[in-house]
C-alpha positions in Angstrom: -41.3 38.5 18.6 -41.6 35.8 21.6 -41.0 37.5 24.7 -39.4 41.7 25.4 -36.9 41.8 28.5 -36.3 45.2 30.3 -33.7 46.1 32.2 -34.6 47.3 35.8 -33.0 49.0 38.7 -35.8 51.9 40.3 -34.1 54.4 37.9 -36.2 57.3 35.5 -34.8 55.7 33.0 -35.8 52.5 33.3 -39.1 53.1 34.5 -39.2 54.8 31.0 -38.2 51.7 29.5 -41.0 50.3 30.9 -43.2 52.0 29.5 -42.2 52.5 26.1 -41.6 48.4 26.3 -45.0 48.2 27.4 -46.9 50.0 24.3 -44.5 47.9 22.1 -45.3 45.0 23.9 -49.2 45.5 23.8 -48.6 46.3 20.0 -47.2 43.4 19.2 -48.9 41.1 21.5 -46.0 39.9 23.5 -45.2 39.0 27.2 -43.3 41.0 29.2 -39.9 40.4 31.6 -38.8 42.6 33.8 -35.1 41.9 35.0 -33.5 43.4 37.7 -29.7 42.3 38.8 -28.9 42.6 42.2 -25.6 42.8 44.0 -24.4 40.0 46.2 -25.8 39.4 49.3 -28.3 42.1 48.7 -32.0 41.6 50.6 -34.7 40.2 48.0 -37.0 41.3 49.7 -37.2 45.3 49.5 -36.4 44.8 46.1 -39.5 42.4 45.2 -42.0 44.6 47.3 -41.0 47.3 45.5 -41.4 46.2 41.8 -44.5 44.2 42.6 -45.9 47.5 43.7 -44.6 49.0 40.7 -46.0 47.0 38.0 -49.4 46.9 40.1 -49.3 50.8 39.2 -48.9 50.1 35.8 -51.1 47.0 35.5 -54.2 49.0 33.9 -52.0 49.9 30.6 -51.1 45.8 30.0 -54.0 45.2 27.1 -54.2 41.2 27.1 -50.5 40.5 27.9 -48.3 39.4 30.7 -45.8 41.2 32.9 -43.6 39.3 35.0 -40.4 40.1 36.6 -37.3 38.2 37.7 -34.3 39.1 40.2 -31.1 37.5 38.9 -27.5 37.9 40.6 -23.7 39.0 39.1 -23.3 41.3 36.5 -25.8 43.6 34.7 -24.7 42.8 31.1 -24.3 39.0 31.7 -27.1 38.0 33.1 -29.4 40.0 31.2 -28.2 38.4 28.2 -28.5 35.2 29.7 -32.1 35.8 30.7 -32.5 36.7 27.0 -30.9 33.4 25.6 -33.6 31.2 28.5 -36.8 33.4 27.5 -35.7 33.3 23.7 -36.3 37.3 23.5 -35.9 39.3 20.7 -36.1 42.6 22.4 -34.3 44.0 25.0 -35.6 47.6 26.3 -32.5 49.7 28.8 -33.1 53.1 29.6 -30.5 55.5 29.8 -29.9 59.0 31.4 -28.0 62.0 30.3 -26.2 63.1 27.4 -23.0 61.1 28.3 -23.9 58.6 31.0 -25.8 56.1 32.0 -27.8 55.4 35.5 -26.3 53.6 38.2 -26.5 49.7 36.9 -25.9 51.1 33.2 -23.1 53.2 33.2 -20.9 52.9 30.2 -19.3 49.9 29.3 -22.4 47.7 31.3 -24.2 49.1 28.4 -22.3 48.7 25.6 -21.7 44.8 26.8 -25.3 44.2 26.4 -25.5 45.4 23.4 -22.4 43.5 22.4 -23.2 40.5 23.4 -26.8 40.2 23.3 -28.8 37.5 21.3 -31.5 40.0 20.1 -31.7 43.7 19.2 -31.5 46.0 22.4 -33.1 49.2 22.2 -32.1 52.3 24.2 -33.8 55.2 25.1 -33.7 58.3 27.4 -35.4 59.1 30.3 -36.8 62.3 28.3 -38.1 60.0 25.5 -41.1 62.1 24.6 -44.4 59.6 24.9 -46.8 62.2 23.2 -46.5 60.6 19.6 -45.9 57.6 18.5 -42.7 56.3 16.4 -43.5 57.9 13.8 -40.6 57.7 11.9 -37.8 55.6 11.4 -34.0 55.7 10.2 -32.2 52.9 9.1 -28.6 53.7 8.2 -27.2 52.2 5.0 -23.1 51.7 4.3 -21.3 49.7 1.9 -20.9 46.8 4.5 -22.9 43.4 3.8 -24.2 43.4 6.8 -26.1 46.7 6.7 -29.2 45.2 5.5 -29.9 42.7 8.5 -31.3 45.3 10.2 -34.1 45.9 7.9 -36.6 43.3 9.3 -36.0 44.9 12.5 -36.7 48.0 12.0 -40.3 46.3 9.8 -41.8 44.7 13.0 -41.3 48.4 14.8 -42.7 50.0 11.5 -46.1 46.9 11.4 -46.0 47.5 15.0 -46.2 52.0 15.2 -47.6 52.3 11.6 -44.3 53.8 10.4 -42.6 55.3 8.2 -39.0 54.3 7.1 -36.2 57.0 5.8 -33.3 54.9 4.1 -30.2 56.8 4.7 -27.2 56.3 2.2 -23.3 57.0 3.5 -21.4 57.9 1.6 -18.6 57.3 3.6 -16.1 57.7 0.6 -15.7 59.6 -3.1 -15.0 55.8 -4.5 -17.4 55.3 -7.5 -17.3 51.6 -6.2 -18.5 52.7 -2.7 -20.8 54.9 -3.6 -22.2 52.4 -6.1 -22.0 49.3 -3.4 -24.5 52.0 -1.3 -26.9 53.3 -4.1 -27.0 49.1 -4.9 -28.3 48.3 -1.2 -30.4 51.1 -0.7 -32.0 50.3 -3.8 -32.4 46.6 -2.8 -33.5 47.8 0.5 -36.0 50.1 -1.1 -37.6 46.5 -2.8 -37.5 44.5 0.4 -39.3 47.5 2.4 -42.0 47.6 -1.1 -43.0 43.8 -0.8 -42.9 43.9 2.9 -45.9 46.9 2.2 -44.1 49.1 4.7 -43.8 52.8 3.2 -40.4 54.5 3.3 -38.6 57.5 1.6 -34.6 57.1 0.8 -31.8 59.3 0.4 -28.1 59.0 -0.1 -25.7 61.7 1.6 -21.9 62.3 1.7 -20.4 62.3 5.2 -17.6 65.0 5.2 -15.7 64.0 8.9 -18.2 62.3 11.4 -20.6 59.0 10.9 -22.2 59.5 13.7 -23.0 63.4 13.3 -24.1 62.8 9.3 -26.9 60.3 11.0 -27.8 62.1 14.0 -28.0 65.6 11.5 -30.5 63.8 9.2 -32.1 61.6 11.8 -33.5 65.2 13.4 -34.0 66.7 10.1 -36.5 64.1 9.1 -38.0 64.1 12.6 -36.8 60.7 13.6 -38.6 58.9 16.8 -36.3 55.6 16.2 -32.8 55.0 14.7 -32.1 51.2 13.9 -28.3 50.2 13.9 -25.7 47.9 13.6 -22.9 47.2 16.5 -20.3 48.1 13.6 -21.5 50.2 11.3 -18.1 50.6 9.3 -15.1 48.6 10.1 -12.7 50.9 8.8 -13.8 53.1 11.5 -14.4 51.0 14.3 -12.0 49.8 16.5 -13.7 48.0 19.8 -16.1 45.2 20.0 -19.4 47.4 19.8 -17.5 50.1 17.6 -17.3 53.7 17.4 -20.1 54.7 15.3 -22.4 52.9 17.9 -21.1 53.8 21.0 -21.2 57.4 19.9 -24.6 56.8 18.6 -25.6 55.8 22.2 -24.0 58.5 24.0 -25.0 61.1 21.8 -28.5 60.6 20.6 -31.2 61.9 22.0 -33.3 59.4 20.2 -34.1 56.0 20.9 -31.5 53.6 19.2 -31.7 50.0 18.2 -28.9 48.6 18.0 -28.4 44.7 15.7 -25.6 42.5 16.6 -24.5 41.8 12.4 -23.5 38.1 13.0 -26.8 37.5 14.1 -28.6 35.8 11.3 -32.2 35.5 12.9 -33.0 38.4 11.4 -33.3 37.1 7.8 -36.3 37.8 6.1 -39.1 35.0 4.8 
């Protein structure tokens, strides 16, 4: 990782953001950007006194890294994408509030644009994140797609970074013998990559009876889950928008933090 963005606007939930992005951040050893979109014609000022004062608040917890901010103008999703493409970021951290919204500069689709067009993993978390314990735990869905695996060196740097522990989750999203083999082949590959990476992990295949999304979420609290890694289309016979179904349902329902993989981007390949 080069650089982690964060999406700002004065809300909880992205002061959250903040400060899960900040222990990430120190973890890893990367600079911070704070980005914060304004509306048009809308005073600089008030908006710079007040995050300068901010981050002053939070300067003590920065352990040899950098926090800087910038104040871009137009819309929330575009230009934080943008600002990701000039900083070359591969993290972007948005807080979000409520079971089924988002706060005022993240409501719905703002969300889902920046996950859909962003050139690095986003990650999403609530404003009741609970900070007590680290990421402890991580699930990383597996499907029968070929893309399911590019989120697996992801979802490593968080594990390097927390000292975590992976749960590879089969769906079965189909009684097919040649699904359910395609899925028992790539968790098992997945298993091998996650051995010689020396991260540990635990696996397990499950049927999903109606909803994708449920099956995860169901498993994902089972096994104690702080951090669910994802793609933007999990399964494209049941997606039917740009981010898909199984991820936009993911975000609005889960009360864990999700991060969500763009599957065309091919950064993410492993050395």
């Amino acid at each position: 990782m080069s650089k982690i963005l964060v999406g700002f606007d004065f809300s909880k939930g992205s002061a959250i953001a903040v400060d899960l992005a900040i222990d990430i951040a120190n973890r890893a050893q990367l600079d911070l950007r704070l980005v914060y979109v304004k509306e048009k014609n809308e005073d600089e000022t008030p908006i710079r006194a007040e995050i300068e004062r901010r981050n002053a608040g939070v300067a003590h917890l920065l352990k040899d890294i950098k926090m800087e901010y910038v104040i871009r103008e137009g819309k929330v999703s575009d230009e934080l994408c943008e600002q990701a493409k000039e900083d070359a970021a591969e993290l972007i951290v948005v807080g979000t509030h409520g079971m089924s919204g988002f706060t005022k500069n993240w409501i719905g689709r703002n969300t889902y644009r920046t996950i859909a067009e962003a050139p690095c993993p986003v990650l999403t978390i609530r404003e009741d994140f609970n900070f007590n314990k680290a990421l402890e735990r991580i699930v990383v869905p597996i499907d029968n797609t070929s893309e399911t695996r590019q989120k697996l060196p992801t979802a490593v740097k968080f594990a390097r970074c927390f000292g975590s522990e992976i749960h590879l989750l089969g769906l079965y999203t189909s009684e097919s013998p040649d699904i359910r083999s395609m899925v028992n082949g790539y968790v098992k590959v997945s298993g091998a990559y996650l051995a010689k990476q020396e991260v540990r992990y635990r696996y397990e295949c499950v049927s999903v009876p109606k909803n994708l999304t449920l099956t995860t979420l169901e498993y994902a609290e089972k096994v104690k889950a702080d951090l669910i890694v994802i793609m933007t289309e999990q399964e494209s016979s049941l997606t039917s928008f740009i981010l898909g179904n199984y991820a936009e349902q993911m975000l609005t329902l889960s009360t864990i933090p999700i991060c969500t993989i763009r599957p065309e981007e091919l950064f993410m390949v492993s050395k």
